[in-house]
C-alpha positions as CSV (number, residue, x, y, z in Angstrom):
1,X,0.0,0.0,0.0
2,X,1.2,3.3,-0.9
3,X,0.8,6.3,1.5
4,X,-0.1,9.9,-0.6
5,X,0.6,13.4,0.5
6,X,-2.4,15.7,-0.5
7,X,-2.2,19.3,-0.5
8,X,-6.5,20.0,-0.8
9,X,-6.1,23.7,-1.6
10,X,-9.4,26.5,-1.8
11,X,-8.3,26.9,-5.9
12,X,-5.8,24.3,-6.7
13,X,-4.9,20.8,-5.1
14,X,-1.8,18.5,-5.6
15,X,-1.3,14.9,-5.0
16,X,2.6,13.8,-4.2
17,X,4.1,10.2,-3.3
18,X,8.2,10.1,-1.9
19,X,10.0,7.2,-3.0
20,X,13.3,6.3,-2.6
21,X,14.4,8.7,-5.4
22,X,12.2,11.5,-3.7
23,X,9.5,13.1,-4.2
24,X,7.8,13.1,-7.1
25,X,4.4,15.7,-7.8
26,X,2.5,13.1,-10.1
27,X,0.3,14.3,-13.0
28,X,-3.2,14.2,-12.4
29,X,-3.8,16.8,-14.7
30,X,-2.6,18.7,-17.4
31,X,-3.0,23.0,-17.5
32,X,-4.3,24.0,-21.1
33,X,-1.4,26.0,-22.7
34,X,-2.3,29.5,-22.0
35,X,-1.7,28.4,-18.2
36,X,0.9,26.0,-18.8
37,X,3.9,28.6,-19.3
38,X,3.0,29.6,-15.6
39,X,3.6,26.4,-13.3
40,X,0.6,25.0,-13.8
41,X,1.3,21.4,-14.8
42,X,0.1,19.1,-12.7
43,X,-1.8,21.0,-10.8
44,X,-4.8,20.4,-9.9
45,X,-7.7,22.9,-10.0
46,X,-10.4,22.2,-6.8
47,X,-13.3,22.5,-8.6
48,X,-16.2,20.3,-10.1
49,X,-19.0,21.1,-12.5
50,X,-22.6,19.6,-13.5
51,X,-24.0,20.1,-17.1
52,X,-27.4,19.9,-17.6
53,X,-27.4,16.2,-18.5
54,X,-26.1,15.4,-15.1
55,X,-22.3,15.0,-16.3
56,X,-19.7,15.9,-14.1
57,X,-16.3,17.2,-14.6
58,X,-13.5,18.0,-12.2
59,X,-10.1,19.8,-12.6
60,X,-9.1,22.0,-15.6
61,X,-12.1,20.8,-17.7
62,X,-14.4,21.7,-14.9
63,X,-12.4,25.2,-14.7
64,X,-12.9,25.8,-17.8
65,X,-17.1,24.7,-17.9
66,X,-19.2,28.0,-18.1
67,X,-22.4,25.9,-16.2
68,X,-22.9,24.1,-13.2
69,X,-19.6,24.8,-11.3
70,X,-18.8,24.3,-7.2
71,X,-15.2,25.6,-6.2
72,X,-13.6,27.3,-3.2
73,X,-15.5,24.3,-1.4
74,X,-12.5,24.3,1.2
75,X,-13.0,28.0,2.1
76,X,-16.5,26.8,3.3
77,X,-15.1,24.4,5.7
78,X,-14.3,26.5,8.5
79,X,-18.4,28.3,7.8
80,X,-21.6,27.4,9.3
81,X,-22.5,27.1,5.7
82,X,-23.7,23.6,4.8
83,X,-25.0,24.0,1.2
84,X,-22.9,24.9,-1.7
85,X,-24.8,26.7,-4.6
86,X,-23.5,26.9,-8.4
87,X,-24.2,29.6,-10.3
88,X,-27.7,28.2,-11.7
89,X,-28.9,28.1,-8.1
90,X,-28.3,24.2,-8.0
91,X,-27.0,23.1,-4.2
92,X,-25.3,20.3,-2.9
93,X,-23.7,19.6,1.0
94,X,-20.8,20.7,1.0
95,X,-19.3,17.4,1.9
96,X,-20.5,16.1,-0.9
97,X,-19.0,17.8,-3.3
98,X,-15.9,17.6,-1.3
99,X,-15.6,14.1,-0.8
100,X,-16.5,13.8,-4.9
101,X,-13.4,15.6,-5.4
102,X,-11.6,13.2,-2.8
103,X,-12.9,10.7,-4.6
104,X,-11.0,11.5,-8.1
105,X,-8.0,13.0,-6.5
106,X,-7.8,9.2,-6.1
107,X,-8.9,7.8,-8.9
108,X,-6.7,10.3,-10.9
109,X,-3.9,9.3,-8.8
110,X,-4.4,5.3,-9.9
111,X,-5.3,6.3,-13.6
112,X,-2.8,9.2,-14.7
113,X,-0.4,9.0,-11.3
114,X,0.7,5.2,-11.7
115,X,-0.1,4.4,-7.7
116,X,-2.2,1.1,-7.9
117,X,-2.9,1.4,-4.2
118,X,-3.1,4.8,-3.1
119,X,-5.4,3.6,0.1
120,X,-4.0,6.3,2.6
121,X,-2.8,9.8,2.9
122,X,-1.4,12.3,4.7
123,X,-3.8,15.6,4.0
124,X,-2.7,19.2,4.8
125,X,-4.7,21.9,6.4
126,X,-4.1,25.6,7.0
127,X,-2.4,26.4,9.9
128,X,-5.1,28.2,12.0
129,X,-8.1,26.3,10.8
130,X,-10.2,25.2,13.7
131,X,-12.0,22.0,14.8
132,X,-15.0,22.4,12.2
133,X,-12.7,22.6,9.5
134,X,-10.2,19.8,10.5
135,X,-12.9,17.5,11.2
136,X,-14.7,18.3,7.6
137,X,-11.6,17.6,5.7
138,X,-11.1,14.4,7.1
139,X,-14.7,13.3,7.4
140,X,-14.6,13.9,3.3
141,X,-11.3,12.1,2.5
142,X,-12.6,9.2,4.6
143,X,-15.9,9.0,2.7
144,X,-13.7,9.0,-0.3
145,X,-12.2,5.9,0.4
146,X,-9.4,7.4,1.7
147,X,-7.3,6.5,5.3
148,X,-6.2,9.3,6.7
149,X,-3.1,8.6,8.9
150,X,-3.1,12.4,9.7
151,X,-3.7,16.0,9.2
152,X,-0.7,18.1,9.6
153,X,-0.3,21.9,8.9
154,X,0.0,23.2,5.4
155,X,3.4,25.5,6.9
156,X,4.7,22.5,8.2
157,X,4.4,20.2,4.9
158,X,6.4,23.1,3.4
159,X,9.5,23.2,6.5
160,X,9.6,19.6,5.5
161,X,9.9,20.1,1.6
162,X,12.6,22.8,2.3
163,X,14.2,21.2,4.7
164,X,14.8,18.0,1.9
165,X,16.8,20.4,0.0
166,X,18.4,22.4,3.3
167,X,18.8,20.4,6.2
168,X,21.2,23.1,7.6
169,X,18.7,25.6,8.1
170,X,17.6,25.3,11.9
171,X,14.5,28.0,12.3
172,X,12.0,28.8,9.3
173,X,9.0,30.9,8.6
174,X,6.9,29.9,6.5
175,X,4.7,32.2,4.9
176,X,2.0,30.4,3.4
177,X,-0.7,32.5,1.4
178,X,-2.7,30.6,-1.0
179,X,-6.3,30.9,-2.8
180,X,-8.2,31.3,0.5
181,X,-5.9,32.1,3.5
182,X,-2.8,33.4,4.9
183,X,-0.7,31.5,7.1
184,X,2.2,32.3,8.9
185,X,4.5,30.1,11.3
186,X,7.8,30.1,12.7
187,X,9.2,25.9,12.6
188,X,12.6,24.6,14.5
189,X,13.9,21.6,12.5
190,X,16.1,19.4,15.0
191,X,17.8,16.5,13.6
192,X,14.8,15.9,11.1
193,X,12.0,16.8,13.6
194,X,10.0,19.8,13.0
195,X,8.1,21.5,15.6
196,X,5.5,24.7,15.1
197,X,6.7,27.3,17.5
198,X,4.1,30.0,16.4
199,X,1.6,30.9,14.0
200,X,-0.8,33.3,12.8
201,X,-2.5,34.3,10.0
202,X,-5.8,35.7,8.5
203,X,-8.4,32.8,7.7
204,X,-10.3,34.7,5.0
205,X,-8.0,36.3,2.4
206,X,-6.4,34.7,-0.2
207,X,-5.7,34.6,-4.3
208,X,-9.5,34.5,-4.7
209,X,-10.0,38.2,-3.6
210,X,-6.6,39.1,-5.0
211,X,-8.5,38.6,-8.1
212,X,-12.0,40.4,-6.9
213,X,-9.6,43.3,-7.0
214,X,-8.1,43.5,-10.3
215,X,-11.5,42.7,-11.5
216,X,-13.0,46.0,-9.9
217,X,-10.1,48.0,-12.0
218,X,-12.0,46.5,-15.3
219,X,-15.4,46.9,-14.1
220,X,-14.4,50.5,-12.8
221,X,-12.3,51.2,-16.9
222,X,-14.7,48.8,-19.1
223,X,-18.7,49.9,-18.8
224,X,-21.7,48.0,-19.2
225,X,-20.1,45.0,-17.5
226,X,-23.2,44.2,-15.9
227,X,-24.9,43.1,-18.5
228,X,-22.7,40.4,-19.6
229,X,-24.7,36.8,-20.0
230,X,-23.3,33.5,-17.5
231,X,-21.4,32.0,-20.0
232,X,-19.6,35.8,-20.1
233,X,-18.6,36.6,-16.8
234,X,-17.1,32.9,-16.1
235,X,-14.7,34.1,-19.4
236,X,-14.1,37.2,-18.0
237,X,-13.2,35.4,-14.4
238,X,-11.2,33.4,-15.9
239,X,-9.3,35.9,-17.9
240,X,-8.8,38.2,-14.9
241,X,-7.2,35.1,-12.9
242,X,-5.0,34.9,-15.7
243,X,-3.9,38.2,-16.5
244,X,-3.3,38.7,-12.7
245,X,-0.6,35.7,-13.2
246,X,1.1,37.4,-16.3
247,X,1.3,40.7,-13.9
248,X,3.5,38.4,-11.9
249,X,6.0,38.4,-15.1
250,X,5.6,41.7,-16.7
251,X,4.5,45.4,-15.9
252,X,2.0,45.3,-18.2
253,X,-0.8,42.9,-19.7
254,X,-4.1,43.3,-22.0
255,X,-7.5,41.3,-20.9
256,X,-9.2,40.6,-23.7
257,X,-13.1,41.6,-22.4
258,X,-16.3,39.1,-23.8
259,X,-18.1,41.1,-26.7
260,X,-14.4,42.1,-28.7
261,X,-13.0,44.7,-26.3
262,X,-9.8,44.9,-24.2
263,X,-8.3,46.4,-21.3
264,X,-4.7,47.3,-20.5
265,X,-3.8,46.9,-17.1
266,X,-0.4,47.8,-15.6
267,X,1.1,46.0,-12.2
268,X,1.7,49.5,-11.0
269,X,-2.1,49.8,-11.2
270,X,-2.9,46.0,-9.5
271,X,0.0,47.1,-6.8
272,X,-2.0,50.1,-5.4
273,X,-5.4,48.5,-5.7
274,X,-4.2,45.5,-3.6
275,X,-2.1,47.8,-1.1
276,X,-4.3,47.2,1.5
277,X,-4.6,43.6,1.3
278,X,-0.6,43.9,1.5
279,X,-0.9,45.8,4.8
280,X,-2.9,43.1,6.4
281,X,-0.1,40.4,5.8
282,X,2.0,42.5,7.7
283,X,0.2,41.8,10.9
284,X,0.8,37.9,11.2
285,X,4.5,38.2,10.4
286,X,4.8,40.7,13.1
287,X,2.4,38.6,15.8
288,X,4.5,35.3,15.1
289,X,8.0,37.4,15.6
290,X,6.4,39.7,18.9
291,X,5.3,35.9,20.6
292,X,8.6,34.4,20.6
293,X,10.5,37.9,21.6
294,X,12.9,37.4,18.2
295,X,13.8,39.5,15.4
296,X,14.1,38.3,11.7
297,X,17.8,38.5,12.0
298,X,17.2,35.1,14.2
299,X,15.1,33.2,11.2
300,X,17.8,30.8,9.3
301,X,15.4,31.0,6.0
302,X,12.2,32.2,4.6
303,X,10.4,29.7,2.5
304,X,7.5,31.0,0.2
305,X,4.5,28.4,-0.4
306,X,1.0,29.3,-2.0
307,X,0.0,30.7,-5.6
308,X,-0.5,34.0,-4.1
309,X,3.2,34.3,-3.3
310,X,4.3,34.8,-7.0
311,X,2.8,38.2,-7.1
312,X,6.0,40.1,-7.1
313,X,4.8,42.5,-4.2
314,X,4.3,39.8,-1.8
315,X,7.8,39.0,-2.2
316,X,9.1,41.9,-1.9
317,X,7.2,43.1,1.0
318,X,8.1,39.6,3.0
319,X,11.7,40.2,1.6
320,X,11.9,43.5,3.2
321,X,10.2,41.9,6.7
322,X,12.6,39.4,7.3
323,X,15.6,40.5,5.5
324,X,16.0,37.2,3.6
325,X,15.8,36.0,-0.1
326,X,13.1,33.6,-0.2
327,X,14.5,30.2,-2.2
328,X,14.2,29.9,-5.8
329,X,14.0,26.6,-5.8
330,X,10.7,26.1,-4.1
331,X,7.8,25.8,-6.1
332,X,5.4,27.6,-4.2
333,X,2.7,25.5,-6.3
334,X,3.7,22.2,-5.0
335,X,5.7,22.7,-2.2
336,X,2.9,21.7,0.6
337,X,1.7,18.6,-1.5
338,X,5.4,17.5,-1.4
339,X,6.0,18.0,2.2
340,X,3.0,16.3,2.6
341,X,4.1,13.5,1.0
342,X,7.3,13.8,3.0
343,X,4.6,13.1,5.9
344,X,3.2,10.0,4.6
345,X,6.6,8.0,3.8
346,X,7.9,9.0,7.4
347,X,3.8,7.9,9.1
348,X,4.0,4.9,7.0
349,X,7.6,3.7,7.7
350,X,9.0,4.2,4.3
351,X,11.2,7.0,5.6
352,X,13.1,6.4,8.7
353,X,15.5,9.0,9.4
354,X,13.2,11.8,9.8
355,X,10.3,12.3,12.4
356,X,8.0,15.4,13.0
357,X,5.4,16.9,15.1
358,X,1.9,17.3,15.0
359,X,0.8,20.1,17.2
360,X,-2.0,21.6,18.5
361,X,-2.8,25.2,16.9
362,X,-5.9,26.6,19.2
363,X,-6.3,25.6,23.2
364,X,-9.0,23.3,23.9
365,X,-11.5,23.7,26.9
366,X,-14.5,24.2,28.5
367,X,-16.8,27.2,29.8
368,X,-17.0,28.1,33.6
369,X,-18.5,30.1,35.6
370,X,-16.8,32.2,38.1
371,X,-19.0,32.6,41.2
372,X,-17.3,35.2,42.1
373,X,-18.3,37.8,39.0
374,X,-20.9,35.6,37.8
375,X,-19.0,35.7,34.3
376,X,-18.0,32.8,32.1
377,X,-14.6,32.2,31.5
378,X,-12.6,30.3,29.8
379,X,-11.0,27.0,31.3
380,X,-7.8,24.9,29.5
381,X,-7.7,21.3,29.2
382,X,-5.3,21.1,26.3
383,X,-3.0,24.1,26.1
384,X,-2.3,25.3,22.9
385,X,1.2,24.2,21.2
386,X,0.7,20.7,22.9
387,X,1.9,18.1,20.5
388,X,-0.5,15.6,19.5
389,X,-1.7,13.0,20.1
390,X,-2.8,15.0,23.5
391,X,-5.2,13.7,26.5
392,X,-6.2,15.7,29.3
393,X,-8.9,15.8,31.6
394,X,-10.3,18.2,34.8
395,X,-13.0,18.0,37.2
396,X,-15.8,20.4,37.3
397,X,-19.0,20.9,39.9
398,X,-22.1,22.7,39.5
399,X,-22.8,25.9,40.7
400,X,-25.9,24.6,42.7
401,X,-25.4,21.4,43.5
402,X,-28.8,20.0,43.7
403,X,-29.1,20.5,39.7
404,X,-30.2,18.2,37.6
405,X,-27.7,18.0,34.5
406,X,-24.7,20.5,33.3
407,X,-24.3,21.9,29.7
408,X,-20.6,20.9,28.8
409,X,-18.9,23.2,25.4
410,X,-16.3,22.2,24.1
411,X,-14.5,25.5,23.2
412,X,-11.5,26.4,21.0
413,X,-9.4,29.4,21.6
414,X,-6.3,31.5,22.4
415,X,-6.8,32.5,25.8
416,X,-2.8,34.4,25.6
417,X,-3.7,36.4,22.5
418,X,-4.1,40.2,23.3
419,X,-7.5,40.2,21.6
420,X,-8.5,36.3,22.4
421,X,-11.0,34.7,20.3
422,X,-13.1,31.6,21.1
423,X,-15.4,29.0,18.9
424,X,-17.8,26.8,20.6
425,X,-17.3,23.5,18.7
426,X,-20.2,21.4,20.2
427,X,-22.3,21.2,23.4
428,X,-24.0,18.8,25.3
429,X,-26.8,18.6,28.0
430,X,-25.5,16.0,30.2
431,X,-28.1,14.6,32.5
432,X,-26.0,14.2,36.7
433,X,-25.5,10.9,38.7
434,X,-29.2,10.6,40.4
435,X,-29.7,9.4,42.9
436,X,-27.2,11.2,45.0
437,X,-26.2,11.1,48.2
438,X,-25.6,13.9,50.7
439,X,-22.0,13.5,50.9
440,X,-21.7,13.7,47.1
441,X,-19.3,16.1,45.6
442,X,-21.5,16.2,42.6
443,X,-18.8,16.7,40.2
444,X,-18.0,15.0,36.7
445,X,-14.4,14.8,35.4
446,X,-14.3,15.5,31.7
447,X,-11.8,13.9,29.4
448,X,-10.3,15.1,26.3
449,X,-8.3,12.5,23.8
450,X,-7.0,14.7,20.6
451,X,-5.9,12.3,18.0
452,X,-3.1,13.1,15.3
453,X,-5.7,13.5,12.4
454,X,-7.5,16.2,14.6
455,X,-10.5,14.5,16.0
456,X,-11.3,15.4,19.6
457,X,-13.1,12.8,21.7
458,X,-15.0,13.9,24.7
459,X,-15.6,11.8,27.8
460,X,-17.5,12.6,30.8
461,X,-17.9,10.4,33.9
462,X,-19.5,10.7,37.3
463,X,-16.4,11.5,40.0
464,X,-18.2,9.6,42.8
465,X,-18.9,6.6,41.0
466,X,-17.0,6.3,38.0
467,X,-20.0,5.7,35.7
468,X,-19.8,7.3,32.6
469,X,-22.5,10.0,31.8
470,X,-21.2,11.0,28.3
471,X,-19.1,9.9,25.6
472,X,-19.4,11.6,21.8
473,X,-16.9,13.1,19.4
474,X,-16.7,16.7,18.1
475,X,-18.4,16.1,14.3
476,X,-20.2,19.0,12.1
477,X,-21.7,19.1,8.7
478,X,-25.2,18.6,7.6
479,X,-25.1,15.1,7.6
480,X,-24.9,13.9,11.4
481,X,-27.0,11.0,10.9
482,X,-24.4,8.3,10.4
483,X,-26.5,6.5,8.0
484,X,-26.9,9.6,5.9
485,X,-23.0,9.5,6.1
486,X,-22.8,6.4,4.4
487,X,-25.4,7.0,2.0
488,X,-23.3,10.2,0.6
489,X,-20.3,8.4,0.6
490,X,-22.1,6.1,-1.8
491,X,-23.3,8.7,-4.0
492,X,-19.9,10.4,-4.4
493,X,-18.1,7.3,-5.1
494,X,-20.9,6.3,-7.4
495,X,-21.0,9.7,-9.2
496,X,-17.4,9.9,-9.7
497,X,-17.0,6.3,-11.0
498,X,-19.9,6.8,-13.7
499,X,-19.4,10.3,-14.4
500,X,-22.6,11.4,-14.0
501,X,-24.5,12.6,-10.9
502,X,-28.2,12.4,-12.2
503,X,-29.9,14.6,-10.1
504,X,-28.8,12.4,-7.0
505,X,-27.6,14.4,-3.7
506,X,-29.5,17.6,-4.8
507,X,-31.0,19.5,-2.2
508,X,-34.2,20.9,-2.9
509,X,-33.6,24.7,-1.5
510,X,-37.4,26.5,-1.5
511,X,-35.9,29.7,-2.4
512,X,-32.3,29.5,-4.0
513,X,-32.4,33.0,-5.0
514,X,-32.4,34.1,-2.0
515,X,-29.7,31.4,-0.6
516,X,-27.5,32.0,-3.1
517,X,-27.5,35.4,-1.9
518,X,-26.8,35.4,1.5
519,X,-24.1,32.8,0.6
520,X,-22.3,35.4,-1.5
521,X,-23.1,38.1,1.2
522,X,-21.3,35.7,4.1
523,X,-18.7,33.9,2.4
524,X,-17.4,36.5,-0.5
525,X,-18.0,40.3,1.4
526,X,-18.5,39.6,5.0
527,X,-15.0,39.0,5.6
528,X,-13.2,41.9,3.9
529,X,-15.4,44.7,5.4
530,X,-14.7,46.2,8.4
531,X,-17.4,45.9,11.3
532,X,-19.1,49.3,10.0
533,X,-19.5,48.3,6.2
534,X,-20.7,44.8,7.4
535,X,-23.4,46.0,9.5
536,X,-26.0,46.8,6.8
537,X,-25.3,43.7,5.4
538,X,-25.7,41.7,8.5
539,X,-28.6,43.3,9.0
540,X,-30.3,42.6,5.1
541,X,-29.4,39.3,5.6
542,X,-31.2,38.8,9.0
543,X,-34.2,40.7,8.0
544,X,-34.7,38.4,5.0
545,X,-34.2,35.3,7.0
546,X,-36.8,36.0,8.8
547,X,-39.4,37.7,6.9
548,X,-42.6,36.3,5.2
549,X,-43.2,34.7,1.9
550,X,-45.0,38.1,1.3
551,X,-42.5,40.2,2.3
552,X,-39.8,38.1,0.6
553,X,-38.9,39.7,-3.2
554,X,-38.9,43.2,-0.8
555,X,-36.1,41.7,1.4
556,X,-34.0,40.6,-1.3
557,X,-34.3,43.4,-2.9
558,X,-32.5,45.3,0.2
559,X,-30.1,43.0,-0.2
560,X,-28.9,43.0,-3.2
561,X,-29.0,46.7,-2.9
562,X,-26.4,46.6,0.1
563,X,-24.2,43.9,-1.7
564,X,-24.1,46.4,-5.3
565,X,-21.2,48.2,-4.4
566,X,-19.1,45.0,-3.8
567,X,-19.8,43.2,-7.0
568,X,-16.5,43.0,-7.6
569,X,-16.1,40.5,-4.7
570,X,-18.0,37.9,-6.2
């Protein structure tokens, strides 16, 4: 059985294998030849497509299909969003289509890779993705057919790739900005082991709205845009993607515009429009350098990993940061897939002489409350930086201890950062130990088990007795029924074997007009305004959640209004 490394990236995924030659990035697809100059071989782009005969595409073909398309499924991960929607209003789980594209990562990998077995895998995720996100990922790959024998960070998968080529270099910072989010995360490599010292990073900006920007110069020079049909604006995406990569090699490029026209758009001009989007990266290298009380002049290399990191301004600002020359001899496209790889040979015992470890990126604990200001606070079980696998447990008592039953969250956070921020995985009402007796402390001691693939296990048992009350994992998606799990699975599998879905895995949505707009509203603007610009949004969107049938049309409407000046996201 051979173990894969799989880099499952928001626009582009890769699929690696190390053998005792190296590493080898094996061609699962092949870039048409206007993208093929740029480093797109074998590369893979995330994305899968539905034509109106129910035949499905993935990869470049799909890319290229102007109907029926789902992409940036990854960015949707780490969202309460459950549904993806194409542009014809069509929805599927979001799992689904994920594990779909699971599913012919591997098939690709058999077919057009040469691996006759690829069985298990080694799957990266960004840095400072939270539980939901982790557990999504491998939740898909494992309906895929697909063992994972872990999740490791995508910052790490790149130390390890760099480290193949330069084992001299001692402490690293990655800088990892691809189509979704920006990571960034200072490693130590001792003796072949890598551990994550820091990391920070921005979870919602990547090449995808490095592209909504260079669009708004076109729609802002080129009028009537607006009015361009479906089959239009997916060539006019796709040429703006493009042209932003030929900015990358000269200072000057021409979009050709559906209907005959052109634009000529300078870097100088895509330089100041993304200048603030520039700014913001500057934040996590500082953060990461501030926590461990260094300066760059400490950091043995800089390694530059993601598509986004081509954009000559990027380098240069990160050159400037740290005062280093980032390698030319990384391929930021396939770095992480290799490293990944890297991962696999070492988990599967192919690769002896290295080690590494997985560690844990957001504490893990629980709610209290402190009697004292009647506040809840925060309470660690696993601290964060731990390495993994990790098990911890604590014992807790209720407040008035003649209650019935306790709420228990399982919260994720960073109770050390200066601003600290906090998720609420899961919760549970757990029902006390009755009868009880006087004497009773009435407590329960809560376990945590935190595997190396990122599952966290909860266990809750009576302190008195030792009986257990509780025991569940931390799981998401819209499919908790186990059976509708399977059933999924089946339907991926199915659908990616045939090649056609044929209507199967659908959701019927009442009013897609309306989903598809709050989905653009929450996962494409949302996170790029500031609190003040997002208000009016937040507010159009909760109004027509709620509103009648009646009042419907009206709501969206208000909407759409609110969402006009930031087309150019979306």
């Amino acid at each position: 059985m051979t173990a894969i490394g799989i880099d499952f990236g928001t626009t582009n995924s890769v699929v690696s294998v190390h053998s005792s030659t190296g590493v080898e990035v094996l061609p699962i697809d092949s870039a048409p030849v206007e993208w093929s100059p740029y480093g797109f071989d074998n590369v893979f782009p995330s994305v899968m497509s539905t034509d109106k005969n129910g035949q499905i595409s993935f990869g470049w073909k799909a890319k290229n299909s102007s109907e029926g398309k789902f992409e940036a499924v990854k960015r949707m991960f780490a969202t309460q969003l459950d549904l993806a929607l194409n542009e014809e209003g069509d929805a599927l789980a979001v799992e689904e289509v994920a594990t779909m594209l699971f599913a012919e990562l591997k098939n690709r990998t058999i077919s057009m890779g040469g691996i006759s077995d690829p069985n298990s895998a080694v799957i990266t995720v960004p840095a400072n993705s939270k539980g939901r996100a982790r557990h999504r990922t491998k939740l898909c790959a494992g309906m895929a057919g697909l063992e994972v024998l872990a999740l490791i960070n995508e910052p790490t998968a790149a130390a390890m790739a760099y480290a193949q080529r330069h084992p001299e270099a001692k402490q690293l910072l990655v800088f990892d900005w691809g189509g979704g989010t920006l990571d960034v995360t200072v490693l130590q490599s001792i003796d072949g082991i890598f551990i994550e010292k820091t990391s920070s990073g921005i979870s919602h900006l990547g090449g995808l709205d490095f592209d909504s920007r260079l669009e708004k110069i076109i729609r802002d020079s080129v009028p009537d845009l607006e009015s361009l049909t479906s089959e239009d604006r997916h060539l006019l995406k796709l040429e703006v993607e493009l042209a932003k990569i030929r900015l990358s090699e000269s200072e000057a490029t021409t979009l050709e515009i559906p209907g005959g026209r052109s634009q000529r758009v300078t870097r100088s001009q895509f330089e100041k429009e993304i200048e603030p989007l520039l700014e913001s990266s500057r934040e996590p290298i500082l953060r990461c350098l501030e926590e461990l009380e260094i300066n760059a002049g400490l950091l043995d290399a800089v390694v530059l990993v993601g598509g986004t990191c081509k954009i000559p301004a990027v380098r240069s600002l990160v050159r400037d940061m740290t005062q280093l020359e980032p390698d030319p001899d990384i391929n930021p496209m396939t770095a992480i897939g290799e490293g990944a790889a890297i991962a696999a040979a070492i988990l599967s015992g192919s690769l002896e002489d290295s080690d590494f470890f997985v560690s844990l990126e957001h504490a893990l604990g629980t709610y209290v409350l402190d009697v004292n200001t009647e506040e809840q606070k925060f309470s660690t079980l696993i601290p964060k930086g731990h390495a993994l696998p990790a098990k911890a447990s604590g014992n807790f008592f209720p407040v008035h201890r003649e209650t019935e039953g306790v709420t228990v969250e399982v919260v994720e956070g960073d109770p050390g950062a200066s601003n600290p921020d906090f998720t609420t995985l899961k919760e549970w009402y757990i029902p006390l130990q009755e009868p009880y007796s006087e004497d009773s402390d009435r407590g329960l001691s809560l376990l945590y088990e935190y595997d190396v693939d990122g599952i966290l296990n909860v266990t809750v048992t009576d302190i008195d007795t030792g009986n257990l009350l509780f025991e569940d994992d931390v799981s998401y998606g819209v499919a908790t029924d186990k059976l509708e799990l399977k059933k999924m699975s089946d339907r991926a599998k199915d659908a990616v074997a045939t090649g056609t879905t044929e209507g199967k895995g659908k959701i019927e949505v009442s009013d897609p007009e309306s989903l598809k707009l709050i989905t653009q509203a929450r996962m494409k603007v949302i996170p790029f305004l500031d609190a003040s610009e997002a208000a009016p949004i937040e507010k159009a969107i909760t109004d027509l959640e709620e509103c009648t049938e009646a009042e419907r049309p009206k709501c969206r409407e208000v909407l759409k209004k609110q969402l006009s000046p930031f087309s150019y996201l979306f």
